[in-house]
N, C-alpha and C positions, 0 to 999 in steps of 0.2 A: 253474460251479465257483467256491467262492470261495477267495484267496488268501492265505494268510497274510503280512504282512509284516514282513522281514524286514531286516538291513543290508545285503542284497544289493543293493536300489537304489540305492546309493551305491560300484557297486559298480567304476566310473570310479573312485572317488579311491582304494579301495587299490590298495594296489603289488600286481606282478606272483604277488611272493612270496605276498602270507596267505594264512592255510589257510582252508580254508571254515568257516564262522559255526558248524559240527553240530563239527568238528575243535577250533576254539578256545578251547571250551567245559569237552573233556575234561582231567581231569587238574587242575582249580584248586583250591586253599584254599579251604577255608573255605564253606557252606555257606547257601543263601538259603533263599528260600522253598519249600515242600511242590512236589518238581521242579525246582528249581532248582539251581547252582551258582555260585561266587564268580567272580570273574573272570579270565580266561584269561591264559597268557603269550603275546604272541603275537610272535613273533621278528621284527621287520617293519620293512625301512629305512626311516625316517620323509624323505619329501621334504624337508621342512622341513632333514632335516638333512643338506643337499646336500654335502656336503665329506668328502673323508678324504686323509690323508695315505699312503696303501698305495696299491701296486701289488704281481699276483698274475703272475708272468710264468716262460712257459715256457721256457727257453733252447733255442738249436737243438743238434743232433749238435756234437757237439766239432770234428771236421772244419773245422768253417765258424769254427772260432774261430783267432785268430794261437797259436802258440804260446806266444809269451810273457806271456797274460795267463788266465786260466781265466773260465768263464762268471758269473760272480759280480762278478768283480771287471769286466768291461766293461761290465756292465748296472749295477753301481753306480755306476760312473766316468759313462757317459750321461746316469744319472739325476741324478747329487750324492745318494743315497740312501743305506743301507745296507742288509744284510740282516737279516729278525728270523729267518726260520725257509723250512724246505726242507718242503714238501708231501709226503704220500706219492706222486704221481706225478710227483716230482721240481719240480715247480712252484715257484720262488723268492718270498717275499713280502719286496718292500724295504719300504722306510718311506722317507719324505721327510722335514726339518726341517720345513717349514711346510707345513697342511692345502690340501690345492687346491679347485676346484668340481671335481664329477665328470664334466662336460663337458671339464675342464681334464686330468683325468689320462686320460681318453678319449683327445686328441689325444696325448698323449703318450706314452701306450701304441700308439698307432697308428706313431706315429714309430719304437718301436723293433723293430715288426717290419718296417719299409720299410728301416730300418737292418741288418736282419739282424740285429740283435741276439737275435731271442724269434722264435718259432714262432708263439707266442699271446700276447696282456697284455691287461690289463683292469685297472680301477679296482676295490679292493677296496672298498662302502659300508662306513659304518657301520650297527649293526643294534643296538635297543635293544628293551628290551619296551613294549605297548600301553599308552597311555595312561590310567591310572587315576587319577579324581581323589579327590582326599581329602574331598571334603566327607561331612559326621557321618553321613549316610543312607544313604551309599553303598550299604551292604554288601542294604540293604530293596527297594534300585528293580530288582526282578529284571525287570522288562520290559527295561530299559536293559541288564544282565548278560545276559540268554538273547540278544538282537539283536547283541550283540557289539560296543556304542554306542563302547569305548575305544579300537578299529582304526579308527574313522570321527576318532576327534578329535585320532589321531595324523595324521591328513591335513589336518582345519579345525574349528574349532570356531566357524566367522563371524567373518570379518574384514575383507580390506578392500572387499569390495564389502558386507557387512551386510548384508545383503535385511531389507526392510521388511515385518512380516506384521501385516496388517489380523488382530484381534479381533474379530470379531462379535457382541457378547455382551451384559453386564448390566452393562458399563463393566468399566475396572479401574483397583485400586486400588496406589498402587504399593509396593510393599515390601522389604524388601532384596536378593531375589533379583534383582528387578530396576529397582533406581533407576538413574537415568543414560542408560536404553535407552526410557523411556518416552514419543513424542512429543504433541505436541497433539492431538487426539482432535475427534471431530464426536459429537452425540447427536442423533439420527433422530428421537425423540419432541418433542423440542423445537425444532429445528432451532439449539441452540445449542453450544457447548463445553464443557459441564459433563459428564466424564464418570466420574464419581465412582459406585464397585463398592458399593452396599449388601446385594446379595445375594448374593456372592461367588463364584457361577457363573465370571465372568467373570478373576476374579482369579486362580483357579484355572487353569484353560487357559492364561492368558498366562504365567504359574510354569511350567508341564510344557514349555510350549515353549521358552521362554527365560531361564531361573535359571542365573546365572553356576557355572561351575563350576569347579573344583578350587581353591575360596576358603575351606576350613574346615569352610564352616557349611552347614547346611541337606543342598539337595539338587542334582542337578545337570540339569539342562535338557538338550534337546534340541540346540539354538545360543544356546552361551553369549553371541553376543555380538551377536545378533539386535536390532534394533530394533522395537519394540511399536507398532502404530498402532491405538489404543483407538477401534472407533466404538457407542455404545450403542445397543442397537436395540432392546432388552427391556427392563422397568420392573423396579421393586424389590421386586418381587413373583416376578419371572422370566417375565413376559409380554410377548406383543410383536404385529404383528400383518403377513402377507408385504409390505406392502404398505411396513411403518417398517424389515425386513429388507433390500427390493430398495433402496430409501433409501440405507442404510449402505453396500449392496454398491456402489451405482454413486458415491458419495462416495469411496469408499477406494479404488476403480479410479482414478475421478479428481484424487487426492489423493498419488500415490507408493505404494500400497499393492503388492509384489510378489508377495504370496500373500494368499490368505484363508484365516483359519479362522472355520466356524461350527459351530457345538458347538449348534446347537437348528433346528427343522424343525414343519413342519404336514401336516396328513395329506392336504392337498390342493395341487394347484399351482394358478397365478396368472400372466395373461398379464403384469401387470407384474413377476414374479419372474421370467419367463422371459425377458421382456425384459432384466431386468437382469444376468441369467447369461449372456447372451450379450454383453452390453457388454462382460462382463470379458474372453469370448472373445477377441475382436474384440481388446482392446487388450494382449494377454499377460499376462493375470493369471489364473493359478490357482488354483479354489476348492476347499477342501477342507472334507467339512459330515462330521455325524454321520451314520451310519443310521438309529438309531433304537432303542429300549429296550423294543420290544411280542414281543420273543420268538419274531416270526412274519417272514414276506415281503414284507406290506404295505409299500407305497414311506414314503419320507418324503423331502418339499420343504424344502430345494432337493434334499438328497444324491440324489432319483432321476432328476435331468436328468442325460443324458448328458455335458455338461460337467464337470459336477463328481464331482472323488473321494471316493467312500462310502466309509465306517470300519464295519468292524464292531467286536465286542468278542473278543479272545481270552484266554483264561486261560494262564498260566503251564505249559508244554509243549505247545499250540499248539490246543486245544480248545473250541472255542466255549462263552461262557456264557450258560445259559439263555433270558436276557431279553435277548439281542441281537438283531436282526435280522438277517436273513442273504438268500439265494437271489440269483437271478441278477441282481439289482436292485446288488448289494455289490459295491465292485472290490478294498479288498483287508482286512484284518484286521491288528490291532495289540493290544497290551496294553492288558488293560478296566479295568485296577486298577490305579492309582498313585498316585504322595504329591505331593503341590504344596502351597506354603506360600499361609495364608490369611493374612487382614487383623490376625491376633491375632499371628499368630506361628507357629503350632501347626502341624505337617503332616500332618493327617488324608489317610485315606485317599481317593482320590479315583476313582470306580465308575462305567463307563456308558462308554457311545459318543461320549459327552461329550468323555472324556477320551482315548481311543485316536484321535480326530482330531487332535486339536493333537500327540500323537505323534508321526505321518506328517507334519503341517506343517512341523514342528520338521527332519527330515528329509531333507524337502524340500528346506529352506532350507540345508540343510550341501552337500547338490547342486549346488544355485541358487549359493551364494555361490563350491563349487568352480570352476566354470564356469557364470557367467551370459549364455553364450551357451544354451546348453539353451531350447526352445523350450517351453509347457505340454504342446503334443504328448509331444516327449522327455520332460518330467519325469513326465506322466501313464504312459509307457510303460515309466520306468525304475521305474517303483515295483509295476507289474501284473507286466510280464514278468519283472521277477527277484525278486517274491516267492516263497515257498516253500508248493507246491501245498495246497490241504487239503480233504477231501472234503464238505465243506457242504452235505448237501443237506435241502430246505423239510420233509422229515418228521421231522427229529428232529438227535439230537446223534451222529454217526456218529463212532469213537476215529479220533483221529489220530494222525504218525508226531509231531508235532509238530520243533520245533529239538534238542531235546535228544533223541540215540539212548539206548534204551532208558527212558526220563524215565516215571518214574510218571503216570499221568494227574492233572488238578488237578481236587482237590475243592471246587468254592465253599463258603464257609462256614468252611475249615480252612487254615491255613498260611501266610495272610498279613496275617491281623489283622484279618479284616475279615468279615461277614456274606457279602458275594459278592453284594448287591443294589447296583444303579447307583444313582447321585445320580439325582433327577429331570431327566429331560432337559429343559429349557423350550418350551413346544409354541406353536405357532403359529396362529392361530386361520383357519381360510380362509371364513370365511363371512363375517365383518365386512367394510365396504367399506374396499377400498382404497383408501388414498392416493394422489393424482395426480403424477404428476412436471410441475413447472413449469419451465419455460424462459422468456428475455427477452430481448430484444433494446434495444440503447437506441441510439434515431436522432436525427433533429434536434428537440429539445428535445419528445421522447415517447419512453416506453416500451413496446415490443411484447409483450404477453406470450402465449402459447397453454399448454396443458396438456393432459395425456393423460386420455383415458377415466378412470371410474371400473370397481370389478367388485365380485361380491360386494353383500349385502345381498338386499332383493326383487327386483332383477333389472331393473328398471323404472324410468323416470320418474325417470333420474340429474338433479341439478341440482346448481347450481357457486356456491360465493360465494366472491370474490376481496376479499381484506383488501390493506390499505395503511398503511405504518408509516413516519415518519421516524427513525427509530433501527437498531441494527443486528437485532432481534428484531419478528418479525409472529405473531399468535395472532390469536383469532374478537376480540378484544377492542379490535381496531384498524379503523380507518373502513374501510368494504365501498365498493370500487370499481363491483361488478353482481356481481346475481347472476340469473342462471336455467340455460337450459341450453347457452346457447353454450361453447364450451371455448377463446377470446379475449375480447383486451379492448386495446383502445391507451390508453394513459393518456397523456393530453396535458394535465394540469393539472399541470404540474413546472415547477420552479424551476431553470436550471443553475446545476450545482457541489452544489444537494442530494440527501442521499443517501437511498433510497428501499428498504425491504425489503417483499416481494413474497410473501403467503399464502395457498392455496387448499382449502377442505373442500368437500368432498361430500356431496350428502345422496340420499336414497334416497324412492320415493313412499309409504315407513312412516313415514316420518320421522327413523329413522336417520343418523347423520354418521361419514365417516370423520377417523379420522385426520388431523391437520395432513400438508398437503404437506411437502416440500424447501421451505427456506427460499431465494429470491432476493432479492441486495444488488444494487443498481443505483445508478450516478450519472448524474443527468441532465446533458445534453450541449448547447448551444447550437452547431450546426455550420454555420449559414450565415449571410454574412455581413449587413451592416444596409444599410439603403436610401444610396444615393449622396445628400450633401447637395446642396442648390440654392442658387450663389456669388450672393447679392445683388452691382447695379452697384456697383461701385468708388468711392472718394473719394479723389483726388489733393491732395497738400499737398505745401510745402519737403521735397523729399529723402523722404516719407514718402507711404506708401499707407494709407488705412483698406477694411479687409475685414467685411464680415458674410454668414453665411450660414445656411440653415433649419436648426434643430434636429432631431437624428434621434432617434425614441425606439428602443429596442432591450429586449425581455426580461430579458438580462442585466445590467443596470442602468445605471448613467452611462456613455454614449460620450465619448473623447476622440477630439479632430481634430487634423488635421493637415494644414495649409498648404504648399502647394507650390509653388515660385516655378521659372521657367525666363525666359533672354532667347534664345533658341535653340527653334525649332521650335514644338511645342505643348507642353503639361504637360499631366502623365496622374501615377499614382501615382507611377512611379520617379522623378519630378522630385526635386529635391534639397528637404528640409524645412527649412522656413524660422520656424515656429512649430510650437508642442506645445501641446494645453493640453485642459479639458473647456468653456471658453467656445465661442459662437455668434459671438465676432468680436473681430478683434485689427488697431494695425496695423503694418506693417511698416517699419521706420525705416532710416536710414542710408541710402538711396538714392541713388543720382545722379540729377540730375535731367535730362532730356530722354533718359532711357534707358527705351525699350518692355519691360515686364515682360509677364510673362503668370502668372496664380497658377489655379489648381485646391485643392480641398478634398477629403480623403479620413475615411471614419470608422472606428475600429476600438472593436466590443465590449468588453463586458466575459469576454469566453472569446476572445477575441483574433483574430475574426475583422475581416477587414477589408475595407468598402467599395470598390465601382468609385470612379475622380475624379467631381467635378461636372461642370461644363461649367465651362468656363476664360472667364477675365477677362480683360482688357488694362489697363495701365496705365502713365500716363508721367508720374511727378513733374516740378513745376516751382514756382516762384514765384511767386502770385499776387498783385494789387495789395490795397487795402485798408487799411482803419487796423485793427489786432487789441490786441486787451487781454487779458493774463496774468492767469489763475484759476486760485485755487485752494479746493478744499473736499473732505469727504466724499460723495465720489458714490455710494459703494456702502453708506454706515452701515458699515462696518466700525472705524471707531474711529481709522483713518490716514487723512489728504489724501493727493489725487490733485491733477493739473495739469490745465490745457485751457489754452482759446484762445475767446477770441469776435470775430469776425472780421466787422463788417459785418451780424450775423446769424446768420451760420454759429457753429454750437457744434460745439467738438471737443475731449472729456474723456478723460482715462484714470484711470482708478481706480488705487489704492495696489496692486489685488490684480493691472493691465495689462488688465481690459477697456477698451474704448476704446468711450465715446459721439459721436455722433453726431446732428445734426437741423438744425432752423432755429427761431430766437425774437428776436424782434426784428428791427431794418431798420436799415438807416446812419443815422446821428447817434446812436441810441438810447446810453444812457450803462449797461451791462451791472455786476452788483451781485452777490455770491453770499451767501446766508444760508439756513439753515436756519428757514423760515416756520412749520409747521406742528408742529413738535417732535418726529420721527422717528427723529431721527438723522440725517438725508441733505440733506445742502447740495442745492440746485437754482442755476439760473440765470435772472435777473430783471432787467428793464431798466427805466430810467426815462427816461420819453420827455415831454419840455418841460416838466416837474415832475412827470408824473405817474409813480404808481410802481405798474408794472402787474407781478403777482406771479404766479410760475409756482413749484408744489406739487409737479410731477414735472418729469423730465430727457427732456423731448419739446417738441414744437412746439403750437400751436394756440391758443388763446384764451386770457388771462390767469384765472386763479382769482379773483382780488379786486383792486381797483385804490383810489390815494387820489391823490390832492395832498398832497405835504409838500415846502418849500425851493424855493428856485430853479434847480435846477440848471440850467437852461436859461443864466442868467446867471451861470454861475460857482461854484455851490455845488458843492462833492463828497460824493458819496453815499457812506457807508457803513452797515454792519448789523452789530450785534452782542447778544452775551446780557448788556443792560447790570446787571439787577438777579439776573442769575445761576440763570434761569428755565431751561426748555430751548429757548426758540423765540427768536428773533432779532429782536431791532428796527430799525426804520429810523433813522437820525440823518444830519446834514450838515455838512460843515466847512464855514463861511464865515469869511472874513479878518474877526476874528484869533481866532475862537471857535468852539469843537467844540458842536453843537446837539444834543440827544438825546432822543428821543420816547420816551416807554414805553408806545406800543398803537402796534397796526398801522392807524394812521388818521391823518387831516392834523390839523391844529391845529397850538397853538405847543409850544415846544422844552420838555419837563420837567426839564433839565438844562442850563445854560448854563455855559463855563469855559473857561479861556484855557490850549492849552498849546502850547508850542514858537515858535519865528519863521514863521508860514504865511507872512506877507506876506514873508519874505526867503527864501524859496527850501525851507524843509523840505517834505519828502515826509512825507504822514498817513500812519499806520502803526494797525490796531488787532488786538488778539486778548488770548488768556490765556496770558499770560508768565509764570505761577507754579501754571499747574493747579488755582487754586481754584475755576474753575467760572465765573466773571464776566470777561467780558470789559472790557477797558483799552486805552488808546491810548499812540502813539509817535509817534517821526518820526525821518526819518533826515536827518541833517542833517551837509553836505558827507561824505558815505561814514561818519559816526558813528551808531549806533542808538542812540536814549536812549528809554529803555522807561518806562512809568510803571505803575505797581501801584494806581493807584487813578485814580477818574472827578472829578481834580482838578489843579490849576496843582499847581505846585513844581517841586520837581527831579527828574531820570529818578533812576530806581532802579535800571537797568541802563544801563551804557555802553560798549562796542565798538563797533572798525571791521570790517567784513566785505564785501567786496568793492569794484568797483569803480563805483561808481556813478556816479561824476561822469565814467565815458568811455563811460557809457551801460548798463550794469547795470542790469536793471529789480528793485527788493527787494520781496518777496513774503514773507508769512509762512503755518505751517500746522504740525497736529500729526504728523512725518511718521515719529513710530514709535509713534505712540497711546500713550503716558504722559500724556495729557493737557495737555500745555502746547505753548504756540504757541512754535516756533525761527525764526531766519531764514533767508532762500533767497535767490538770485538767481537771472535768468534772461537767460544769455548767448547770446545765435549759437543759438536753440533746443534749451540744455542746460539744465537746471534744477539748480543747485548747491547743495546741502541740508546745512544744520546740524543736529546732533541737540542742540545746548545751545548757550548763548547764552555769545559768547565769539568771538574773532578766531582766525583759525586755520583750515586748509584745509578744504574740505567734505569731509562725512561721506560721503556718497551722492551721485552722477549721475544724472540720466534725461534721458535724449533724447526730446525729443518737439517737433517742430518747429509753427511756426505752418500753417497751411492755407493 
């Protein structure tokens, strides 16, 4: 049997009072369609309007009253009331000044029969008529009129829970019945957001379900205040195929969708449609599909799974139309004819099983929203078991009592504007190959993917191609990760933090393809951590430690480390950090000396994972003997001086940017020189040993590059180097008392520059660099704690003259470019502090660095 439906499923939200849906009917204004009538008055406390100011109270036998007051006036005096009027069975109706809740005048009715005061009392409701809204159509949507839509909307019309009802359709587009309600949308055929209505199947349905109403215009919807979750699963043609249907369906389950409508079916099922009707089961979501437009019994998918609720079509006084489907396969019947606004504006008529589902959706959701405890069980039930019966059986059109007593029967073709033929339903193709659902998993820096069987096509010899995209969209048109018949694939050629979308087609052994899968976004993940670094031995100096240790590479690109010092126990990570940085080695200053450190090194990713310690160091600063000499150059080519130390041998550099070098070049007496030989950029360290001048090209130890004879330094001469003729490479030159000597090539011979400047023989300090940034280096000298700078490769007078520091109490003066502006400032270097000028001028230093000798 199939059932006609009716407002009775919603039959929780009226009040006790309404008359039945065949009562409410009789006796209206005004006239619809061929069987129909205008809309009912229906006398019916509206919840909403929970308040009255009356109370309806029976006074007791007089007996029970004092005499000096009458029943009237005690039960006024109780209340603060007055009286309006006396009942026919003597029943008193007061009135209060202000409206109460009627839970409120409950207690207080209750109170004055515990008082003796009344027999009996009670809150008088208020009671107004059913809900009609005025929008222009009104008087045309007789499906809405025969169901008795306006005692449903004096209870909800969707509010504050709004149930979300998935679309299944040709997209939709949105238009004023329903802007404002419309959310972001999925489309199944592309796997992207675009869900835009060109054949307006879809825009349709979502109007009959949820068109604002009693707003003026148009017409009025089912839940007005429903939100729409558009997912497109048919092209713009009105085609689609189960497999882009089950798609949509299992998106909008897992997407906030609380209902579904699908308005279109195929004549055959599909284990992944089945699959996906049961997802909805599983997770409370209820489908509501069409039957179908073939006039006969034949099933149509989805609507003939047991899960979902089948629509037929019924005409107006409750009589199947022709080209419905119907039989035992149908759970219940709705209005097969009605208006919904299209994309233009216009509210054609709107014909088919199409449209009597989103009906029942629409419905649904005023249930759903009244109490969304309701299970799909209960709402399934409440829509079967109190429709109103109708005799449907598979041979033919048998009359019905229909809703309306006595109701002419309805003539298709006549009475309501319309021919009485359905819209085309959109059919579903079941023989094309299914679409796969793809799933993925993303582990340590791979992606897991697996997918479901294919079905449909020859039947045979399924095979799989798996596309790969960096963007957020995958088609056939993006790199194929494999293809055959496996249904996995780990993809472990990822990047972490990039994001990766995931596409799988089918093909068949005709050579047929389905459908694009479900679209998967994945971000690759770096989850474990990098290899522990290896602490190279230590190097003890004044108060300071120098550290190096192995480089870790890591997938996620640059590791930084981090140094960990303890004087207590062992050092393990928790130790306390004592350096940050992405350097291979740093060192650790301010120390005290004869105190036992211990350091460990930790590394952490770039995804933030973090290394076990190394293995731990020991280390005990102290004061070594030795003659050491203050350097300074670019050690890293970065365009700033850094500091060291050459000690006997031992080099110990820290660069402008704090890496700190490290090695051995030259032996004691060796007279140690810094220039830039090769034209790099990068100062090195070079020594000349009993005149010769043996030249090192890098900041390491071993074999000299090139060696010459120039000067005596063995007897007294001082070796310096600079860019005399303003080249990029450095030459050798020698002060001898009382003349600064300058060679222009890297070889011995005599001096190409001979000139006298300063007092050498009375005590000045040779001084050389480029004090003006023009690229040529010049000499100085400091003389009794004054600098006098010269701007050219000749006697005169300095061109620059300040004091800065203290050099006659032992101040060692150093120069260098120590913010890369290119010109050399002065420094001094106290107690292993290097005190730095950024310009040339008396006045405290700009900069400190601590870097003690070794």
């Amino acid at each position: 049997m199939v059932l006609l439906l009716t407002l009775a499923l919603l039959g929780s939200l009226l009040p006790a009072a309404a008359l039945p849906a065949a009562q409410a009917t009789e006796g209206a204004a005004g006239a619809g369609p061929s069987g129909t009538r205008g809309p009912a008055i229906d006398v019916t406390a509206r919840p909403e309007l929970d308040r009255t100011r009356r109370l309806v109270v029976t006074p007791p036998a007089p007996r029970g009253l004092s005499a000096q007051a009458t029943a009237a006036t005690a039960i006024t005096a109780a209340t603060g009331g007055r009286q309006v009027t006396e009942l026919h069975d003597g029943a008193l109706v007061i009135e209060l000044e202000e409206a109460r809740t009627l839970d409120e005048m409950a207690a207080l009715a209750e109170s004055l029969v515990a008082a003796g005061l009344a027999e009996r009392a009670e809150p008088d409701p208020v009671t107004t008529v059913a809900r009609v809204p005025n929008d222009l159509l009104w008087t045309q949507q007789w499906g809405q009129i025969e169901t008795a839509m306006p005692s449903a909307w004096d209870v909800t019309v969707g509010g504050a829970s709004s149930p979300v009802i998935a679309v299944l359709d040709t997209g939709v587009t949105i238009t004023s019945e329903i802007v404002d309600r419309v959310l972001p949308g999925y489309n199944a055929l592309t796997g992207g957001a675009d869900t835009t209505d060109l054949y307006g199947h879809g825009t349709l349905t979502a109007t009959l379900i949820g068109a604002r109403g009693d707003d003026g215009i148009g017409i009025a919807g089912q839940c007005w205040e429903c939100r729409i979750l558009p997912v497109k699963v048919l092209n713009d043609t009105g085609n689609g195929t189960l497999s882009q249907l089950a798609a949509g369906v299992r998106w909008a389950v897992d997407n906030g969708a609380d209902l579904i409508n699908i308005s279109a079916g195929g004549t055959q099922g599909s284990a992944v449609m089945r699959d996906a009707v049961l997802h909805a089961a599983a997770n409370g979501v209820v489908i509501v599909a069409a039957a179908g437009n073939n006039g006969d019994t034949a099933p149509l998918y989805p609507a003939a799974y047991p899960e979902v609720l089948s629509v037929a079509a019924s005409t107006s006084g409750g009589d199947r139309y022709s080209w419905s489907t119907h039989g035992p396969g149908v759970d219940v019947a709705a209005p097969g004819c009605n208006i919904a606004q299209e994309t233009t504006g216009a509210y054609p008529s709107y014909c088919g099983t199409s449209s009597a589902a989103p009906f029942v959706t629409g419905l649904l959701a005023l249930a759903y929203d009244d109490d969304p405890t309701l299970t799909p069980a209960q709402l399934r039930s409440r829509a079967v078991s109190t429709a109103t019966p109708v005799d449907w059986v598979a041979a033919g059109i048998v009359s019905a009592p229909g809703i309306v007593p006595g109701g002419t029967p309805f003539d298709p073709g006549e009475g309501d504007g319309t021919d009485g033929a359905p819209d085309p339903l959109p059919e579903i193709d079941p023989d094309e190959l299914t679409a796969v659902r793809l799933t993925g998993v993303a582990e340590d820096l791979e992606i897991a993917l697996s997918w479901t069987p294919t079905t449909g096509g020859s039947g045979a010899g399924y095979r799989y191609a798996l596309h790969r995209s960096t963007g957020d969209s995958c088609d056939d048109t993006a790199p194929q990760l494999s293809a055959g018949t496996a249904r996995s694939h780990t993809d472990t050629a990822v990047v972490h933090g990039r994001r990766y979308s995931y596409c799988v087609y089918a093909s068949d052994d005709a050579g047929d393809r389905s459908p694009r899968s479900n679209l998967v976004t994945m971000t690759a993940s770096d989850t474990s951590p990098p290899a522990a670094p290896r602490l190279a031995p230590v190097a003890v100096a004044d108060r300071s430690v120098d550290l190096a240790w192995t480089q870790v590479a890591d997938p996620t690109g640059p590791v930084v480390y981090r140094v960990h010092r303890t004087t207590g126990g062992t050092c393990n990570a928790a130790s306390p950090v004592v350096w940050l940085g992405p350097d291979a080695r740093t060192s650790d200053q301010q120390l005290t000396n004869g105190t036992d450190y211990r350091y460990c090194v930790t590394a952490t990713d770039g995804a933030g994972n973090r290394s076990a310690a190394s293995n731990v160091r020991s280390a005990v600063p102290s004061v070594e003997g030795g003659a050491c000499t203050a350097l300074t150059g670019d050690w890293d080519a970065s365009g700033r001086d850094g500091v060291g130390w050459w000690c006997d041998g031992q080099v110990r550099l820290r660069a402008a940017q704090g890496t700190v070098y490290r090695y051995t070049y030259g032996r004691p007496g060796d007279v140690p020189i810094v220039a830039d030989w090769d034209g790099d950029g990068q100062d090195t360290v070079s020594v000349i040993r009993d005149g010769t001048w043996l030249l090192n090209d890098d900041l390491a130890g071993g074999a000299a590059d090139r060696s010459f004879v120039y000067g005596r330094v063995a007897r007294g001469d001082v070796p310096i180097a600079g860019a005399w003729t303003g080249g990029p490479r450095d030459l050798p030159g020698i002060v001898r008392e009382p003349e600064w000597h300058l060679r222009l090539a890297q070889s011995g011979g005599d001096a190409d520059r001979r000139f006298v400047y300063g007092r050498l023989t009375g005590g000045d300090l040779p001084l050389w660099g480029d004090w003006d940034g023009s690229g040529d280096t010049t000499v100085g000298v400091v003389r009794e704690g004054v600098w006098l700078l010269r701007n050219r490769l000749a006697g005169g007078d300095a061109d620059l003259s300040y004091r800065y520091g203290r050099v006659l109490d032992g101040d060692v003066p150093v120069t260098g470019d120590w913010n890369g502006d290119g010109r050399d400032t002065p420094g001094i270097v106290r107690d292993g502090r290097w005190l730095l000028k950024l310009e040339h001028g008396a006045g405290d230093a700009d900069g400190t660095i601590i870097f003690r000798r070794p």
